[in-house]
N, C-alpha and C positions, 0 to 999 in steps of 0.2 A: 758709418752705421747704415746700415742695410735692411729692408721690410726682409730680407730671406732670416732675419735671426728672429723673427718671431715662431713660437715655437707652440703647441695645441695645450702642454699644462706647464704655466712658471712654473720655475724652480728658484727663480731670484728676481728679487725685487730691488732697486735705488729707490730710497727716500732723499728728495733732494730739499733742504730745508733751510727757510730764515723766517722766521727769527729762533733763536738759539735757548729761548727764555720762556717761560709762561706756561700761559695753555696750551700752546701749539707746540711745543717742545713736548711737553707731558703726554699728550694725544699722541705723539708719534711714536716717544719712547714706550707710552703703553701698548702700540700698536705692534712695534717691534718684536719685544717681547713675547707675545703671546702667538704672533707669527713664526718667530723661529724655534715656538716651543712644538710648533705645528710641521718643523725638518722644511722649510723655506730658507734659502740663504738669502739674511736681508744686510743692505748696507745702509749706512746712514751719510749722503754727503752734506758738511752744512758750514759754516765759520768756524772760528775758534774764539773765546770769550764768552761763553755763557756755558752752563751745564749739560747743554744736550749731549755733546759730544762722549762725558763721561758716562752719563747715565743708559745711551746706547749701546755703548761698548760696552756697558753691565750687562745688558738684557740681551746680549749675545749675537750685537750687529757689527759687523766691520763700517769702522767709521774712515772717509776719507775728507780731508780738508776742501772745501770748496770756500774761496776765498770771496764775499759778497758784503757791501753796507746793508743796512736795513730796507733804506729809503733807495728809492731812483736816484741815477746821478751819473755823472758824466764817465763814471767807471764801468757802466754798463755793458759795454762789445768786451770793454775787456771779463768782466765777468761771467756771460754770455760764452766765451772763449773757452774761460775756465771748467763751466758747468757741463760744455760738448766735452772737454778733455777728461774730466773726471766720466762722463758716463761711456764714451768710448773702451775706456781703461777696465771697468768694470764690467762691460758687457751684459748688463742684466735683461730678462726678458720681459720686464715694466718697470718703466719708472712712475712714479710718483710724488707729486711735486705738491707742496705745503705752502700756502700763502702766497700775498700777493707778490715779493720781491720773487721768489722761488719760481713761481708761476710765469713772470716775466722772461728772464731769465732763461729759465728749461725749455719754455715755448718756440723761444727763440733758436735757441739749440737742436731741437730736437725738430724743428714744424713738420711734426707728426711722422717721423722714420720710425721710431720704436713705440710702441703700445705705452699710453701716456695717458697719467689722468690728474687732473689738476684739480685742488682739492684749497677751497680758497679762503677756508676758516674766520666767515664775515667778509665779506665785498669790500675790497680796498673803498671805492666810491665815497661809502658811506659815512666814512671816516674824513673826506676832504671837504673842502669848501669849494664855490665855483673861484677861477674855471679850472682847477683840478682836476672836481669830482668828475668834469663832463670827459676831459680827456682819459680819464681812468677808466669810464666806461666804454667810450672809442676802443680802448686797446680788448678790453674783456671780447667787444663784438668782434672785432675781427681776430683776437687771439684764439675766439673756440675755435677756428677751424683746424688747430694745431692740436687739440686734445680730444683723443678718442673718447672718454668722457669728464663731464666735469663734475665732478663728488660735492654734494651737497649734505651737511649733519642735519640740515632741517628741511620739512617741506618750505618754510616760511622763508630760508636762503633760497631755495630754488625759486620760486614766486616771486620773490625780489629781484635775478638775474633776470627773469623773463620780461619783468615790468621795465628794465634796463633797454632791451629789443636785445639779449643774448642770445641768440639759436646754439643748440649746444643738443648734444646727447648726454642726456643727464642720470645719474645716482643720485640714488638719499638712502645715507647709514648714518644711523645717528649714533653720535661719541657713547662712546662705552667708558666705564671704573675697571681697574684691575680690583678686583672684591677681594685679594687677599692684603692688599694694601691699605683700603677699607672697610675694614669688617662690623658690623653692626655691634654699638655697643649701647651699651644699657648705664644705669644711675649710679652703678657703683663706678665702672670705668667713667665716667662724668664727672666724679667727685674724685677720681684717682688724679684724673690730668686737671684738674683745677686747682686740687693742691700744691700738682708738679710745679704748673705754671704760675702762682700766684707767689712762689720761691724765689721765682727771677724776675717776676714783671710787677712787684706788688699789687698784688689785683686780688681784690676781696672776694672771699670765697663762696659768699652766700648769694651775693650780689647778682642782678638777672644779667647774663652776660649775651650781647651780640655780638657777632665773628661775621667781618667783611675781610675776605681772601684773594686776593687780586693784585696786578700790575696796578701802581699808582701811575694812572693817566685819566686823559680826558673820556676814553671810552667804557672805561669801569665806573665812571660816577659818582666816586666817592665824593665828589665837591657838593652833589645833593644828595647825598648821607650827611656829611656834616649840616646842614641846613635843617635837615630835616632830623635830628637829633634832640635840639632841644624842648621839641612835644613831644619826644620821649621820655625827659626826664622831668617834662612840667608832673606829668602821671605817675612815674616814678621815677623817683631823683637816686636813686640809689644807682640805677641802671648805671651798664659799663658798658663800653663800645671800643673793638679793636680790632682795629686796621693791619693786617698784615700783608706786606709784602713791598716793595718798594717800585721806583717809575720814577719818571721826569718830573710828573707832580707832586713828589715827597714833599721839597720846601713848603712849596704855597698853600697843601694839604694841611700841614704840620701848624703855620702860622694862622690856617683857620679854623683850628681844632677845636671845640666846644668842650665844656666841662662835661666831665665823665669818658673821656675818650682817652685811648694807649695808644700810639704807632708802635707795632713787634717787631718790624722791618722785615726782611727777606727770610726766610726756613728752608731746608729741604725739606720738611717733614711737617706736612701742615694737619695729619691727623688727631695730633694733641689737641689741636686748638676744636678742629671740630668737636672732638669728643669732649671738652669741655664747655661748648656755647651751650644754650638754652634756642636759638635760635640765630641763625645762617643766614645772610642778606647779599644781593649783588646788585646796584642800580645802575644798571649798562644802559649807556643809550643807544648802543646797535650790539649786536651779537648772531654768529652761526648758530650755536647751541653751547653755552657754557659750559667748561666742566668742570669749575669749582661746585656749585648748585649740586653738579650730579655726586663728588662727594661726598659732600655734605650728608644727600640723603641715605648715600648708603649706607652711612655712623646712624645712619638713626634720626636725622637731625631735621625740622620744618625748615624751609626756605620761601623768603621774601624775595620778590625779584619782580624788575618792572619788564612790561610788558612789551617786549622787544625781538626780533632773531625767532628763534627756537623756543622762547622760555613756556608761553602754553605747553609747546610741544614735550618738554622735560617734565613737566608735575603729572604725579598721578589724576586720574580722571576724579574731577570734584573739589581739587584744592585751590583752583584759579579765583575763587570766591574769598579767600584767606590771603592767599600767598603770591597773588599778582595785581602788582598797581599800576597806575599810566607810568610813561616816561616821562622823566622833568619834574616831576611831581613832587617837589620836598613834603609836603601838606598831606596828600594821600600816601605817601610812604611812612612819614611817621605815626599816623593814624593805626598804620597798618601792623607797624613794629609793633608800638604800645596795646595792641588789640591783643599780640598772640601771647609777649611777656607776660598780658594778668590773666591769661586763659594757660593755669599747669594743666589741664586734661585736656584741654584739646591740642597741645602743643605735640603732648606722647603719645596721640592718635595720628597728628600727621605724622610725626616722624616713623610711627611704624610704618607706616601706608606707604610713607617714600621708599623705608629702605625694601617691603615688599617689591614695589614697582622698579626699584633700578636692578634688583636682582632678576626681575624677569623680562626686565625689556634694554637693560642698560650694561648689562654684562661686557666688558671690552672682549672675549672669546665671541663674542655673537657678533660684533662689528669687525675683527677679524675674521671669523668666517665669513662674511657677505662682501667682505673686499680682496679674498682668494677665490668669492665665486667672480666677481666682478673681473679679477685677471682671467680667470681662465676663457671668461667672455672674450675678451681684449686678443687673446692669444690666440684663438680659435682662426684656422685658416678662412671659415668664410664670415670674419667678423667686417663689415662694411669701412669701415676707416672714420676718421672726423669727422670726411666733408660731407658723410651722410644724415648729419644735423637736420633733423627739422626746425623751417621759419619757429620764430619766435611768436606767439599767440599775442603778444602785448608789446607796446614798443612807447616808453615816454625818457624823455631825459630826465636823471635823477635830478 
């Protein structure tokens, strides 16, 4: 691979991708989509064993197998081997590289031959303990110098990498919804998919229903949602609470479940569930900028979310007062829950307000658009390269 294959407009993009599941699947598969509806040839390289694969080759990317674990690990040159192989083969004119394994990885591959922008959906970092975290941050500084820019969904991710000491040439586009996948709905379609759902999951119909949507792990929180559940139903005992989606923390989630609570397990289709909550909850204690929340709102739906990543940055102006509490907080988050269940009018004021706001600022066509202006940045013959990073304005070890 050769800087002469950079070219003044892509025409094809490599999404090179791990993890294969979640939100970061979702975000790319939405991104795909809407790119190649835009006449981009996009591919999608990633593992095999989670959904991405199929649901990119829906959205009309050529998927090719890149062989990687999750985690670091002693398979890495060889993976590293793999990721130059698959992008050689494809010859695309950006790649773009999704989380931290991917990041690693591609960086290494690629240290900065083809227009590369590494997009790191929440800070590996902040996710480990020392001395992990520290060495994680090690590679982030010296990896920017391998990626022409590194793509931030929130200012509050970039402000994070800086406070890191990352010099980097930096983006911020913040995750977008595919809006015909969620379309804003109203009391009837609420009571339509509550009946759907309450068919298979006996789950009372009238009942004030909460919906946490997420990877069962340590970084969605669900362990203070469960805590923080039961001054939900001290206030009202009727209250439901339901957990969808599954993670490494199912069992020990599952065994500390509180009365009133469903596990739904894994869906592809988590719009039922939105359009039947009453209200939408995620207590992440790190995050880029979620994009279950940003569903959520586009059904219509108020969201609760602690104050982490991007999450200011995701609520309409004015809702932070309602719909954002500290992190760790089981006490102020259940406060917070039980505040909006016995408020029905102002519940249908934020949900308007949200799904207003995601349609005009959250649209995934508008974060598509600003990551084909961002290649053609990239592609441009006098685009300066990585190394032309400015110092980092902040420097502390995480």
């Amino acid at each position: 691979m050769r800087s002469d294959l950079r070219r003044r407009v892509p025409n094809s993009v490599l999404h090179l991708v791990q993890p294969v599941e979640g939100g970061v699947a979702q975000v790319v598969t939405d991104l795909v989509r809407a790119q190649t509806e835009t006449g981009m040839r996009t591919l999608v390289a990633c593992p095999s064993g989670g959904w991405l694969g199929r649901a990119a080759a829906a959205a009309g990317a050529e998927v090719r197998l890149w062989v990687a674990e999750r985690g670091p690990g002693p398979n890495l040159p060889w993976e590293t081997a793999c990721a130059a192989r698959v992008i050689r083969r494809a010859r695309p004119d950006v790649v773009h590289l999704h989380s931290a394994k991917a990041g690693l990885a591609g960086r290494l591959a690629l240290r900065g031959r083809l227009p590369t922008v590494f997009q790191p959906h929440a800070w590996s970092f902040e996710a480990l303990g020392a001395p992990a975290s520290v060495l994680a941050a090690g590679w982030e500084r010296f990896g920017a110098r391998w990626a022409h820019r590194v793509l931030c969904v929130s200012e509050a991710e970039r402000e994070r990498g800086l406070r890191a000491g990352i010099a980097a040439r930096w983006s911020v586009i913040p995750n977008g919804v595919d809006l015909t996948r969620f379309p804003e709905t109203g009391g009837v379609a609420r009571r339509q998919a509550r009946a759907a759902l309450a068919a298979v999951h006996a789950l009372p119909q009238r009942a004030p229903l909460v919906v946490c949507v997420g990877r069962l792990c340590r970084q969605k929180g669900q362990d203070l949602l469960l805590r923080a559940w039961p001054r939900v139903t001290a206030q009202l005992p009727e209250a439901r609470l339901v957990l969808v989606g599954e993670g490494p923390e199912g069992r020990a989630l599952r065994a500390a479940a509180a009365v009133g609570t469903l596990f739904a397990g894994h869906t592809d289709d988590t719009l039922p569930w939105y359009a039947a909550a009453d209200l939408v909850v995620l207590p992440s204690r790190w995050e880029g900028m979620a994009l279950a929340p940003l569903e959520a709102m586009a059904v219509g739906r108020p969201v609760v979310l602690t104050d982490v990543g991007g999450a200011d940055e995701s609520l309409p102006p004015g809702h932070a007062a309602h719909c954002l509490v500290p992190p760790e907080d089981p006490a102020a988050l259940g406060e917070a829950l039980a505040a909006l269940l016995g408020d029905a009018r102002r519940r249908v004021l934020l949900g308007e307000q949200a799904a207003d706001h995601v349609r005009a600022v959250h649209d995934v066509r508008r974060a598509a658009d600003a990551c084909g202006r961002l290649y053609e940045e990239l592609t441009a013959p006098e685009d300066p390269g990585p190394e032309a990073a400015p110092e980092a304005r902040e420097f502390s070890r995480p």
